[in-house]
N, C-alpha and C positions, 0 to 999 in steps of 0.2 A: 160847638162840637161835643159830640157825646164820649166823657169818661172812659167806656168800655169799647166806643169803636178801634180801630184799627185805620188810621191816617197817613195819608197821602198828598203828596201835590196832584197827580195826576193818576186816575185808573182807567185801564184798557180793557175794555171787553173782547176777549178771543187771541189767541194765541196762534191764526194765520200770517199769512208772512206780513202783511197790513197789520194788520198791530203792532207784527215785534217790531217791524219798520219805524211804524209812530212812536213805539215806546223808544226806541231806537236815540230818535232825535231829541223827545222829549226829557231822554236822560244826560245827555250832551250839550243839552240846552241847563244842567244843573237841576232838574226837578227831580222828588223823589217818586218813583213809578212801581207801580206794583199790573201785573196783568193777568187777568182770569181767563180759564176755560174751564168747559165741563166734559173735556175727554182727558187723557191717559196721556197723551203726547203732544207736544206743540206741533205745531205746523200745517191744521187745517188741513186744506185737500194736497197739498202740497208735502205728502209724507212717504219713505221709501218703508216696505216693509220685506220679509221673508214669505213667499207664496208656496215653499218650498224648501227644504233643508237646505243651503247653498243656496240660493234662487232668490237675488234680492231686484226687486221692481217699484217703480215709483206707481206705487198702488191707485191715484186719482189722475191728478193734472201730472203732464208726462215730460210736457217741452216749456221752455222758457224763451220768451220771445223778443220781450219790453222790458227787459230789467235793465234799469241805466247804469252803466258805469260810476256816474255820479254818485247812487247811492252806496254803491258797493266802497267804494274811496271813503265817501264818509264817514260809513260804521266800520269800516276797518276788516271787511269780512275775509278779506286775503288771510290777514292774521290767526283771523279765529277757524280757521278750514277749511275756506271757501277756496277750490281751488274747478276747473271747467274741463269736461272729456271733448266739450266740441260746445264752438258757437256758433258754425259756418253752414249747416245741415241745407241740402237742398231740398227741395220739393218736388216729390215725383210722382207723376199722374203714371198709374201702370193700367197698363194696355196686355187685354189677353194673349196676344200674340205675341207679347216682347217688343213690341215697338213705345215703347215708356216717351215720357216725353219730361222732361225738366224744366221749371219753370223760373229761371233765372233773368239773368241782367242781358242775355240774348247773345251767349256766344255764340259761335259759326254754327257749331255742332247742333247743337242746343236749337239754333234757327230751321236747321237743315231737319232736326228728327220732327220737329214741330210742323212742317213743309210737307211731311212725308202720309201723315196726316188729311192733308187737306193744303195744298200747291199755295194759297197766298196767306197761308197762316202766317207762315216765317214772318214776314214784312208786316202784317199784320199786330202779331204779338212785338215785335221792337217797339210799334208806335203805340202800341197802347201801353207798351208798361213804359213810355216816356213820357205820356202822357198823364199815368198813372203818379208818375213822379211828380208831375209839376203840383198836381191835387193835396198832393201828401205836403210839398211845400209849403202849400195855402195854407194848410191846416194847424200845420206843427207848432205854432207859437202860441195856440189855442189849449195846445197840451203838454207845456212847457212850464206850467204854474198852475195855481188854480182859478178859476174863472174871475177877472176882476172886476165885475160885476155883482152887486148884491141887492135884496128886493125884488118884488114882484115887478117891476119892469126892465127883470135882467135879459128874458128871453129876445125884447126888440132891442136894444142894448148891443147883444150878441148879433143880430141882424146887421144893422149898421156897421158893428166891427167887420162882417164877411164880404157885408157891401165893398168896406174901402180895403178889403183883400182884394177881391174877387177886379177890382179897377187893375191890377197888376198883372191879371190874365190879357191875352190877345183878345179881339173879338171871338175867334174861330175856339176856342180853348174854353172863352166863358161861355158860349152858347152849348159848347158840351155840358159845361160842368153844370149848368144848368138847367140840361137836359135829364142830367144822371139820378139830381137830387129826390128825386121823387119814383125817381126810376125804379123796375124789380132787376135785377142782375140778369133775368134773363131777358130781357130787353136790352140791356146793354150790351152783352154779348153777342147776341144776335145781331146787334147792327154791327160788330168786330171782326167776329170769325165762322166759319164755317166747319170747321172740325168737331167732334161730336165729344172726344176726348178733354181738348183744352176747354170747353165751354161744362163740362160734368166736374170739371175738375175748379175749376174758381166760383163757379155757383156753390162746391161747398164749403170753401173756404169763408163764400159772405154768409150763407149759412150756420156754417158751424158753432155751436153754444149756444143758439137761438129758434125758438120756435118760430120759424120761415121757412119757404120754399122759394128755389127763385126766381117764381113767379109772384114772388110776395111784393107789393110798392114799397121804394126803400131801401131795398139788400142794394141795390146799385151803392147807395152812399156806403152800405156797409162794407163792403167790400175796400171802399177807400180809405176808411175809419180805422179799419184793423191795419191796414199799411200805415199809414201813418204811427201809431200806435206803435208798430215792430221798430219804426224807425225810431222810437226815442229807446229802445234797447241798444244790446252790439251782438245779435244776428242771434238765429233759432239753435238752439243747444241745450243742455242740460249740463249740471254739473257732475266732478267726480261720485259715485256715491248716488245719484239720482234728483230727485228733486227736492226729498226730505234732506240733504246735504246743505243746500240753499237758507231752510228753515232753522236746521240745526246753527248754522253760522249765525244766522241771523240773533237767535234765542242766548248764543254764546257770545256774540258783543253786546246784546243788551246787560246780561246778567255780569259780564267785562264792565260795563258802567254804570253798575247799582242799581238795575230791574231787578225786582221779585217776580216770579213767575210761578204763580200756583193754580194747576193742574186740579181734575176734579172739584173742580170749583164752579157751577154749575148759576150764575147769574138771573135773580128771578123776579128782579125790580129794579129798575133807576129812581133813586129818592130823587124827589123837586121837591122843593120849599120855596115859597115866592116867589115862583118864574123862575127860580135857576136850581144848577142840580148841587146836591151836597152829598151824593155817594152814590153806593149800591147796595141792596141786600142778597145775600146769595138764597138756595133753595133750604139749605140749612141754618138759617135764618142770622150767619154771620154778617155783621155791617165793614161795611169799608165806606170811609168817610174822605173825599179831595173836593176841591173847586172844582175841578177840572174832568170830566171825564169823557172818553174815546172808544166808541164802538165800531168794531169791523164787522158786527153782526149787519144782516140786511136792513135797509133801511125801515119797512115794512114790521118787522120785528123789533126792532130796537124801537122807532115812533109809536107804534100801537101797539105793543105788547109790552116794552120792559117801560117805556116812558106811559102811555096811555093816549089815546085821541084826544081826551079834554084838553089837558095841553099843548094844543093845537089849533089853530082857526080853522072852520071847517070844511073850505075849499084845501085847506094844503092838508087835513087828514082823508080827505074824499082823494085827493090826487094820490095819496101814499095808498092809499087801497087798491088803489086798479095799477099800480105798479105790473105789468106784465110779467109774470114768472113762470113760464108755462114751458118751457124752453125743455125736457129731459134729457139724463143722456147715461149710458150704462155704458161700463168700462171690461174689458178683458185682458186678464192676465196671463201667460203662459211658458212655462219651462219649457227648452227646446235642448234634445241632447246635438243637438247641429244646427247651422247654418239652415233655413229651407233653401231649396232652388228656382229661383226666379229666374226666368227665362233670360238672355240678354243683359244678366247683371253686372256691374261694373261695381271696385270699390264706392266710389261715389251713390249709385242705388244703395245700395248695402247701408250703408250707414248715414241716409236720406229721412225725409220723413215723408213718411208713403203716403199717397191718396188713391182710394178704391173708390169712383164715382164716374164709372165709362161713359156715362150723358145723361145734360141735365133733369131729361124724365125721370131715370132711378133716382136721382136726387129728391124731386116733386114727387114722387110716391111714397120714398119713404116720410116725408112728412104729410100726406095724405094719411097714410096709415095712421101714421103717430094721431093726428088730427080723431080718429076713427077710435082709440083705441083698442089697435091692432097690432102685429106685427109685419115687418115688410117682408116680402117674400125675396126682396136683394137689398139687402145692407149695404149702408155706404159707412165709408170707415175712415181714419185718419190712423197708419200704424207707424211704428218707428220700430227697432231693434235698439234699447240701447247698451247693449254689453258689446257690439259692436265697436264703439268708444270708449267705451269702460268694462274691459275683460271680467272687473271684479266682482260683476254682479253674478256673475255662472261661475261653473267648475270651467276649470282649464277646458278649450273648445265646445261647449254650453254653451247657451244662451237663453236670453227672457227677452218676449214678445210681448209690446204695449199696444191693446188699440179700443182707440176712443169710438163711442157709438153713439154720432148725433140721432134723432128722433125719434127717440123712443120712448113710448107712454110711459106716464108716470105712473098711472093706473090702467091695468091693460083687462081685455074680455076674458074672463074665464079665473083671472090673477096669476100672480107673477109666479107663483110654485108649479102649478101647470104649466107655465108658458117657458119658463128658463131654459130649460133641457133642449126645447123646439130654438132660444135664440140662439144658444151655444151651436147647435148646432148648424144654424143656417152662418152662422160667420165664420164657423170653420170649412165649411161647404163653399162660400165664396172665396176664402183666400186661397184655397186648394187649387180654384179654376186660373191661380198667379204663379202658387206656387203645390205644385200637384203632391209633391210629399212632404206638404206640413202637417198631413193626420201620424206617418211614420216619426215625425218628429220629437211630437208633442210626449214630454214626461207626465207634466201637472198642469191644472189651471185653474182658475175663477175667474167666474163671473158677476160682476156687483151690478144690480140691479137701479136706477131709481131710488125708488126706497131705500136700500141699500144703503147706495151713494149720499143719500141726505142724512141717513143713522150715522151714519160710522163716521162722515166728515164735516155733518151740521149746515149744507145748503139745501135752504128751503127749496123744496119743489125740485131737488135735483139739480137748480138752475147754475152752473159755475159762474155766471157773470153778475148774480142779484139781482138781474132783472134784465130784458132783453137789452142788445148793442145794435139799436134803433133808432132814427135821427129824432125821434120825437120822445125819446130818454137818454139822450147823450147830452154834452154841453151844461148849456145854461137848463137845462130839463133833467136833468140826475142829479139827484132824485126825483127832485119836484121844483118847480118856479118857486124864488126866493130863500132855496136850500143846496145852490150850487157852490157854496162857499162854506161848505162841510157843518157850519154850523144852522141855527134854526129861530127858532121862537122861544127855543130852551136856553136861558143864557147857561155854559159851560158845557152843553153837550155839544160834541161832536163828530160825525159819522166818516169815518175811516176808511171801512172795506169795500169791495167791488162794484157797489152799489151806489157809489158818490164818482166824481169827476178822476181821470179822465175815464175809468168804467172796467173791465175786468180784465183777466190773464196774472200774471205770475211779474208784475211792473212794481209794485210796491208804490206805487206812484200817487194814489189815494192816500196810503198811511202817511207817505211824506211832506204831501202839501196841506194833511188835516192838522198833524202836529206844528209845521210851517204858521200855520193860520193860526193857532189857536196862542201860538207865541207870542205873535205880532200884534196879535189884538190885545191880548193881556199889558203887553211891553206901552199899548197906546192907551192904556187905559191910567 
């Protein structure tokens, strides 16, 4: 160890909630933990800001979906803040007319607005999301740890494991389920329903975060993935405070258990010496010196850029290359002095998480477009209100308006200063046609772009998940064959963030099984 470094047991690259997570455990486990970023505030995309004097919004990621209870018990984050406006949110596909439809566990109503629709929806949607259920069962044990499998013959490995899953299905059950696996989502729904609404409306959910359309081979599984996935959480919500509330609690039981966390701190090398790692240097050319060290950064970035491809055999740096990250997505924020009026709304709409995608074509156009780089002439969107649940983001009877905007180029025709004013526009043009006086509403707002999105909160390419949530980079394949078990060819690095097992959203479920793994191995050494 060098004299003038600055030493550690263990260093975290990034200050998202995957880190603080790992750092989290890794201080609890007694190591000394120090964690880098090179922005201004912890918490990655997962941060609330002021859009607005009064007008506080969870500026990127909006809703939390897969955050396990487990973890929150561990770190104690009850203690440190952590307290929830709602974790029960429902899903609602809204219909220009007011006929919404809810996409739940299939109560009466809920059967009956879905029926109204298209006559054998109702019956339709009970069996597939019981069906949908049993898939998510198959699955869940596969994202209940980290992959137990290591090596380049973890991927057949994993096959044989699903094998003697998939023996616990009926006949009738496996022959869907392996129907699906290759499936585009819009095949699978097309064999389900006929309603034009519930089928716009679940093609974007296996969509959304991912450069797909769904008619993409695939999004079938995906669409099972993310369920499963929600199901190691305790239900769609955000906390008091927003999402950066989550990250704050997080950063404050680390820093509760002797985490350093230093800010502007800007990581611009992982040292290797020997095949393993012995620190980091930052851009200012400060050294931090551990055994041990933990990147939430993308895998892409962290393997070939802060470590280097030499370091690497060079099928598994060829595979970290074509890592697919292509996925964009630009966010909207907006101060609302009221309530808008949505047609037909019910408290339950009201404080829902809305989906604008009337049929699955506007869905497959908008990613045409994006494909094109273009703009789509109908947005599809995922919005929520959350002052709705948490008054205290607005002035008394205020609100702020979140909505996520899958497919949208990252690099678009003409560029993004020309085009911004035309996107703002065409999304407030669509929500208007739900709720006709959300232009009388509107106080303030922004727009983050793409670009943007990757400056201000540090994911490549825009991508929120590291790289698409795709069966052939999920699993034993996230990252890459023989790097599903967080660590690599590097001895002591380990990759953390949404870009390792079980894959992205606001789960912390990476950070905790990289720091898990990186224990255990040490402990068996």
């Amino acid at each position: 160890m060098s004299e003038d470094a600055l030493q550690y047991d263990a260093i975290v690259i990034g200050a998202g909630h995957n880190g603080l997570v790992s750092a989290g455990y890794l201080a609890k486990a007694g190591k000394t933990v120090v964690v880098l970023d090179a922005a201004e505030f912890v918490g990655g995309a997962a941060r609330t800001a002021e859009i607005s004097p009064d007008y506080q919004v969870s500026t990127a990621a909006h809703l939390v979906s897969s955050f396990p209870r487990r973890v929150e018990k561990d770190l104690k984050l009850s203690k440190h803040g952590l307290s929830w406006a709602t974790k029960d949110m429902a899903t609602v596909a809204l219909d220009r007319d007011g006929k919404h439809i809810t996409l739940s566990s299939g109560g009466k109503n809920d059967l009956m607005k879905i029926a109204a629709h298209a006559a054998r929806d109702g019956d339709a949607w009970k069996q597939f999301d019981a069906r949908m259920r049993k898939y998510v069962k198959l699955l869940a044990p596969l994202l209940e740890g980290p992959m137990p499998q290591t090596g380049k013959d973890a991927p057949s490995r994993l096959a044989t494991m699903m094998a003697l899953r998939l023996e616990k299905l009926g006949p009738k059950d496996l022959r869907a389920f392996m129907q699906l696996m290759p499936s585009s989502v819009a095949a699978l729904l097309d064999r389900n329903f006929e309603g034009d609404l519930i089928k716009g409306a679940l093609s974007l959910d296996a969509t959304l975060g991912n450069h797909a359309g769904p008619h993409t081979p695939g999004t079938g599984f995906s669409l099972v993935y993310k369920r499963a996935l929600e199901a190691m959480g305790q239900g769609v919500g955000y906390p008091v405070g927003g999402t950066g509330a989550l990250t704050e609690a997080l950063a404050t039981s680390a820093e509760a258990a002797g985490v350093r966390i230093r800010l502007e701190s800007p990581v611009n090398q992982i040292i290797i010496e020997d095949g393993r790692t012995k620190g980091v240097r930052l851009e200012d050319g400060t050294v931090f010196e551990a055994p041990l060290v933990m990147s939430s950064a993308d895998p892409k970035t962290t393997c070939l850029d802060l470590v280097g491809a030499r370091h690497f055999e060079a099928p598994v740096a060829t595979h970290l290359s074509r890592i697919r990250m292509e996925g964009a997505t630009a966010k909207v924020n907006l101060a609302l002095e009221g309530l808008p009026t949505f047609k037909n709304f019910t408290d339950k709409e009201y404080g829902g998480r809305l989906l604008i995608a009337p049929d699955m074509g506007t869905v497959e156009r908008s990613f045409t477009a994006a494909k094109r780089g273009e703009l789509t002439l109908e947005p599809v969107m995922e919005l929520v209100i959350p002052s709705y649940h948490d008054p205290r983001l607005a002035p008394m009877g205020h609100h702020v308006m979140s909505i996520v905007l899958p497919n949208m180029p990252y690099e678009i025709n003409g560029g993004w200063e020309a085009q911004r004013d035309m996107l703002m526009k065409r999304v407030i043009d669509t929500v208007r046609e739900y709720a006709p006086d959300i232009s009388h509403k509107i106080i303030a707002g922004e727009l983050l772009t793409p670009p943007e999105l990757e400056e201000s909160f540090g994911m490549s390419g825009a991508h929120w998940h590291q790289g698409n949530m795709s069966f052939d980079q999920l699993l034993a394949f996230r990252p890459a064959p023989g790097m599903a078990n967080y660590g690599g060819a590097v001895d002591g690095l380990y990759l953390c963030g949404a870009g390792s097992h079980p894959g992205g959203g606001l789960s912390g479920l990476p950070g905790k099984f990289a720091a898990e793994t990186a224990l255990a191995r040490e402990k068996s050494k």
